[in-house]
Each structure stands twice: as C-alpha cells, then as structure tokens.
C-alpha positions in Angstrom: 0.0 0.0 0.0 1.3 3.4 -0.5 1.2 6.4 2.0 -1.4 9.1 1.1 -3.5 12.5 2.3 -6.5 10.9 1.1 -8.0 9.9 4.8 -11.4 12.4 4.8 -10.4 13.7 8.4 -6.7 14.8 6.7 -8.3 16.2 3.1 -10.5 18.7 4.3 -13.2 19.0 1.2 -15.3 22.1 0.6 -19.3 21.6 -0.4 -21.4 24.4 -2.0 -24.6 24.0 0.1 -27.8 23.7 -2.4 -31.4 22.6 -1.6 -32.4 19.7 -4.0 -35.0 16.9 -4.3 -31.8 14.6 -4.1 -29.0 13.5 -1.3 -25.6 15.3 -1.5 -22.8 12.5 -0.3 -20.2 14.7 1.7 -18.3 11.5 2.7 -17.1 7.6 1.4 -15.8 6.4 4.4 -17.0 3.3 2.7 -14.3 3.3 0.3 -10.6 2.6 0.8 -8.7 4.9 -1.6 -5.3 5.5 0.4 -2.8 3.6 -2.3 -4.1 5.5 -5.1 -0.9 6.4 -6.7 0.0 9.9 -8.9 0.4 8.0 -11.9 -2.7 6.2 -11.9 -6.0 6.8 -14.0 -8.8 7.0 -11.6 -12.4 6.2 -13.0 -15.0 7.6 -9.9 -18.7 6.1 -11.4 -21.5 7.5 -9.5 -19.5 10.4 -8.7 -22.3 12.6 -6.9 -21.3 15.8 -5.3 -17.7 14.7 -5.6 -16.5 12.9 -2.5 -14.3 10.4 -4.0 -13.6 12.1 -6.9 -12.0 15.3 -5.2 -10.0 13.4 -2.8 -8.5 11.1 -5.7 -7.5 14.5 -7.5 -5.6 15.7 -5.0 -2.8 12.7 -5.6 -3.6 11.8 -9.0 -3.4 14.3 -11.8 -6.1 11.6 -14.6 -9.1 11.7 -12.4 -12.5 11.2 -14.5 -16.2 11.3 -12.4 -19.2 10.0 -14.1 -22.5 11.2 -13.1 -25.7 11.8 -14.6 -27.7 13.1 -11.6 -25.8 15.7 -9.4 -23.4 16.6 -12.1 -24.0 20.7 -12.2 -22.9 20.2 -8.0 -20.7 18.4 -8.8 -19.0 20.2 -11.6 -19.0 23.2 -8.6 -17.2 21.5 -5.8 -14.7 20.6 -8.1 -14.2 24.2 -9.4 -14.5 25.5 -6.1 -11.7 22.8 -4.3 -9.1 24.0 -7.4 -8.7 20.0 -9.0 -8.4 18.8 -12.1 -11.5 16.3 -12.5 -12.8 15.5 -16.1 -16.7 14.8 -15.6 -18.9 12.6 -17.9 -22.1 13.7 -17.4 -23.6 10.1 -17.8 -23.9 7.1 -16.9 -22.7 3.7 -16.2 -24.9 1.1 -18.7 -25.1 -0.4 -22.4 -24.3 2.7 -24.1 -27.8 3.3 -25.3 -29.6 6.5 -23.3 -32.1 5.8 -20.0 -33.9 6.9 -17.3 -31.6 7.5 -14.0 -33.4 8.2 -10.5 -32.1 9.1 -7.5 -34.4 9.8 -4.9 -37.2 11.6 -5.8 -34.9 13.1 -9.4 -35.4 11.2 -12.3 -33.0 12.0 -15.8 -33.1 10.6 -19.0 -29.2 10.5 -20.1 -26.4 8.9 -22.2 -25.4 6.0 -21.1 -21.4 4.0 -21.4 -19.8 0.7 -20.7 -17.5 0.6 -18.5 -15.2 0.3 -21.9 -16.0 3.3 -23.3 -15.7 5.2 -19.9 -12.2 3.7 -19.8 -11.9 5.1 -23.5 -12.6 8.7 -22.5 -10.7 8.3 -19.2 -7.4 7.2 -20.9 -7.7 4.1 -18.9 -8.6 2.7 -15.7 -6.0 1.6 -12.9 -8.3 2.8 -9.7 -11.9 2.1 -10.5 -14.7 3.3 -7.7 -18.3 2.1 -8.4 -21.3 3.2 -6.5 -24.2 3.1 -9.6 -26.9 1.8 -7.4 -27.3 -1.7 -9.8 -25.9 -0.5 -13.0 -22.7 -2.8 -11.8 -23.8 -5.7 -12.8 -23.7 -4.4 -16.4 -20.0 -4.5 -16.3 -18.6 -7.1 -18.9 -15.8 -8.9 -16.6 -13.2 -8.3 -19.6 -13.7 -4.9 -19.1 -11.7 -4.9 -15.5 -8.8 -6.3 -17.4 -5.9 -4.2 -16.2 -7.7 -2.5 -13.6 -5.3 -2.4 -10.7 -8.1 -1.9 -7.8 -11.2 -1.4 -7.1 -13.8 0.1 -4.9 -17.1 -1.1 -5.6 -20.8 -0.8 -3.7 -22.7 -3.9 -4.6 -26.4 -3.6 -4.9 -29.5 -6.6 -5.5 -32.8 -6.1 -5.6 -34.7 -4.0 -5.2 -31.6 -1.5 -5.8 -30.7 -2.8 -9.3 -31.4 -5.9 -11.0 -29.6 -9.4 -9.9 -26.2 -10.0 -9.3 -23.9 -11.0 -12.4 -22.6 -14.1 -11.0 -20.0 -13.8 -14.3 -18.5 -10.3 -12.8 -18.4 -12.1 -9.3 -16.6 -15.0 -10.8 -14.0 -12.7 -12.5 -12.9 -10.9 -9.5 -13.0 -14.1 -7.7 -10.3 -15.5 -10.2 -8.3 -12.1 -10.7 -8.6 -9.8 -7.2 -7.6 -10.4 -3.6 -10.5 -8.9 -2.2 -13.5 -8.7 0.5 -17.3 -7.7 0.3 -17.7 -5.7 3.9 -20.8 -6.4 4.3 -21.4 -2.9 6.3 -23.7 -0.6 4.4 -23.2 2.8 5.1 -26.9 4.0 4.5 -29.4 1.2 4.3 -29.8 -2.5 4.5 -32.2 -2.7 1.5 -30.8 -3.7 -1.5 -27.2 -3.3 -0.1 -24.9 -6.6 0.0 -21.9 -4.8 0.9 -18.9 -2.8 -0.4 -16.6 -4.7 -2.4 -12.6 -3.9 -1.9 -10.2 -5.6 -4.6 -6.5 -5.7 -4.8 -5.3 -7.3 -8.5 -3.3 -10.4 -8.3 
C-alpha cells in the first residue's frame, strides 16, 4: 500500500450548500482509496457531489467522475476545491440513453460501458463504483488491467440481480473482501466490495 493524504479527516473538502430533491454524499468512508498512486487513472462512477472524486484529485493528476444526476454540484465542488477532474455527465450502462433516478430526481441520459468510460478516461487503474445496480452491467473483460477497485454492490430491489459472471471474475483475478457494512441502508445493499489485483 502506498502512503497518502487521502483519509477524509486529513483532506478537508469544501461543499457548496444547495437545496435539492436529491442526497448530497459529503463522505465515502466506505471506500478505501489510500494507495491511489500519482500516476494512476482513476475512474469515480457515480460520482455525486464529488466525495471520491475530489480526494483522488488531490494525488492523481487523470481523475474522471461519471455522473448523470448531481453533475452541475458536482462540476462546482470541483471548481471551487481548485482539482483537475474530467466529468462525464452520464452514466454507467449499455451505451444506449435511459432513465436515472435518485431519490425523488429522475433523468433521462447517455449512457457508457465501462469500456468506453475507460476510453474517454485514458484508462482505468483505480476504478470506484457506486451506480446503485448498474454494476452488474460490467462485462468482466472490461476490468482487465484494472489495478483496484472500490465497488458498492447492490440486489434487488436497488438494481437488477447479481452477475454471477463479474463475481466469478474478480474471484479469479482480485484479492478482495465484500464488507458487508452498508453505510446507509440495509435494502438492497450486499456490501462494499474492496479488490486488490493479483
């Protein structure tokens, strides 16, 4: 693991305050992040308000958010904390458009594989994943050559069911765990997914 200033108690983020129909995720204590590395390419999918996304900019220098909800808020706590974060405003899916809710917000956006995010990205060596189902759309060749990841796993009634494919894959290629510790709700949450590549 490598030594970083990513912990959420040391990296001190700033959020413009807005009233919306939606949550604004200030924090992913959740998520493990603290051997992200300069050099790497980190893909944040289901970026929100910019949590991860912020804190990842602040050691690596190729840091792309996807979002297709929050992404004007998003867009402004990035300006506002001074980092270099390329935003997709989009989503995780099949690559054809559809209808995104969170909470009571519902959009209808474009939509990418995790193929063509890594495309636009440059690559993916860091990928975090909270897309509230749309996981299971990942083709499991598309995490070939991603170094770690940081995933949320969802099953119904978040999402659809579980690609037992994808959980094979990582099985096979990652040392990982599935902490089984929801940070906001039992329903629909199996756990958050932490993987090291072999």
């Amino acid at each position: 693991m490598y030594p970083s200033p990513l912990l959420p108690e040391d990296a001190p983020v700033i959020f413009l305050s807005q009233d919306t129909p939606f949550r604004q995720i200030p924090d992913v204590f959740e998520y493990r992040f603290n051997d992200i590395c300069p050099e790497d390419v980190v893909v944040d999918i289901g970026a929100n308000v910019g949590a991860f996304c912020i804190r990842a900019a602040r050691v690596s220098c190729n840091v792309t958010a996807v979002e297709p909800v929050t992404v004007s808020l998003l867009r402004d706590n990035i300006r506002v904390n001074g980092v270099s974060v390329q935003v997709i405003d989009g989503a995780l899916g099949d690559g054809k458009p559809a209808g995104i809710s969170w909470d009571e917000h519902r959009v209808f956006t474009p939509t990418y594989t995790l193929n063509m995010i890594a495309k636009l990205a440059g690559g993916c060596d860091f990928l975090k994943c909270d897309c509230e189902g749309a996981e299971w759309l990942i083709n499991p060749s598309e995490l070939a050559g991603v170094r770690r990841i940081e995933m949320e796993l969802h099953q119904p009634p978040i999402g659809g069911r579980p690609n037992p494919a994808l959980l094979d894959y990582i099985g096979k290629h990652y040392n990982f765990e599935i902490e089984r510790k929801p940070v906001h709700t039992a329903l629909g949450v199996m756990g958050v997914l932490h993987a090291v590549l072999r």
